[in-house]
N, C-alpha and C positions, 0 to 999 in steps of 0.2 A: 496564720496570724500576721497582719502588715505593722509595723513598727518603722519609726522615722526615727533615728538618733540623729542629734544634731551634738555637735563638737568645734570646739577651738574659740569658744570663748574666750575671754580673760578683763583684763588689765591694761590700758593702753594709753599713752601720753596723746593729749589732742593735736592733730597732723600726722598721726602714724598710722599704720596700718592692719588688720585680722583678716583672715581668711574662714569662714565659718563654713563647716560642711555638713551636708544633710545624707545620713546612710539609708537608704531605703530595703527592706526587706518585706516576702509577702506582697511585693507587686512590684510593674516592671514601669523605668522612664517612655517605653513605647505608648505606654497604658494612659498616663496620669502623670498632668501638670504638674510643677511642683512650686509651691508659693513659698514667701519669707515674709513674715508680720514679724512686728515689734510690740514691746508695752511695755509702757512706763508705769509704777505703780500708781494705783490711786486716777489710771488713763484709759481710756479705752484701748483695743488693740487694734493696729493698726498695719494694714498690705506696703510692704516695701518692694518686692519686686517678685515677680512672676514667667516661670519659662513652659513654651507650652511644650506637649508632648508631638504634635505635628513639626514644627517648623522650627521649635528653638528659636524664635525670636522673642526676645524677655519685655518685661513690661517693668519700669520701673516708676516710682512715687516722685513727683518733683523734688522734693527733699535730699532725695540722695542721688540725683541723675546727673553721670558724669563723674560721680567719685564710686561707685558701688558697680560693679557687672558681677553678671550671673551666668554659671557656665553647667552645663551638664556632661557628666560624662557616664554613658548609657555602659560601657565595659565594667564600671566597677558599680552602676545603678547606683550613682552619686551625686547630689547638684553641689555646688561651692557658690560661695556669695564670696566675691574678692570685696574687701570696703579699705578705701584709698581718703587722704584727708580728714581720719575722723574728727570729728566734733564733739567739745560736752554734750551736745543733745542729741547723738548717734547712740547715748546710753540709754539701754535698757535690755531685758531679755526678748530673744531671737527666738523664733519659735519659725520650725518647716511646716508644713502642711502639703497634704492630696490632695489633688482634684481632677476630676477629668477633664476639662477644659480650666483655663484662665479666665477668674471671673473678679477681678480685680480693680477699680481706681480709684483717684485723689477722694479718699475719705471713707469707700466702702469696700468690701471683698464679702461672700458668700460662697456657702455651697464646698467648703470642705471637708471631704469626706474622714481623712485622715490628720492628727495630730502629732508631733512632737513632742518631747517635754519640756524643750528649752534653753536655751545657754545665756550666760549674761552676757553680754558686753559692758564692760563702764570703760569711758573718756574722758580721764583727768585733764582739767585744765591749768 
């Protein structure tokens, strides 16, 4: 059974910083990309950044490019979403995702195979 926990949501003053990590079990970083979407309620969801299973070079959303990197680390089959200068409108639930490739950009993403369940983020301003 493949299962994504994501972790390390919370609580944060705007210009500070979360590190949101995504546990993957039931399949491996060699195998399948791994994506990070957001959604705001009452919003569609939407692809923040993406790391492929080949080459580990990430894809990230204009929105957050420059302040957010995305790192994997295949020993513990873990991706981390560093996010630096958050923003009120960095708030919303984070959700991981599978995929075998990175099919990801400004405004669409498909073809995820596997889900998360989510963590919140909110940035007080």
């Amino acid at each position: 059974e493949v299962q994504l926990v994501e972790s390390g949501g919370g609580l944060v003053q705007a210009g500070g910083s979360l590190r949101l990590s995504c546990a993957a079990s039931g399949l491996t970083l060699d195998d399948y990309a791994i994506g990070w979407l957001r959604q705001v309620p009452g919003m569609e969801r939407d692809g923040v950044s993406c790391i492929s299973s080949r080459d580990g070079s990430p894809y990230y959303a204009d929105a957050v490019k420059g302040r957010f990197t995305l790192s994997n680390d295949k020993t513990k089959n873990t991706v981390n979403l560093q996010m630096n200068s958050l923003k009120p409108e960095d708030t919303a639930v984070y959700y991981c995702a599978a995929q075998t490739v990175c099919v990801m950009g400004e405004g669409y993403y498909y073809g995820m195979d596997y889900w998360g369940k989510g963590t919140l983020v909110t940035v007080s301003s």
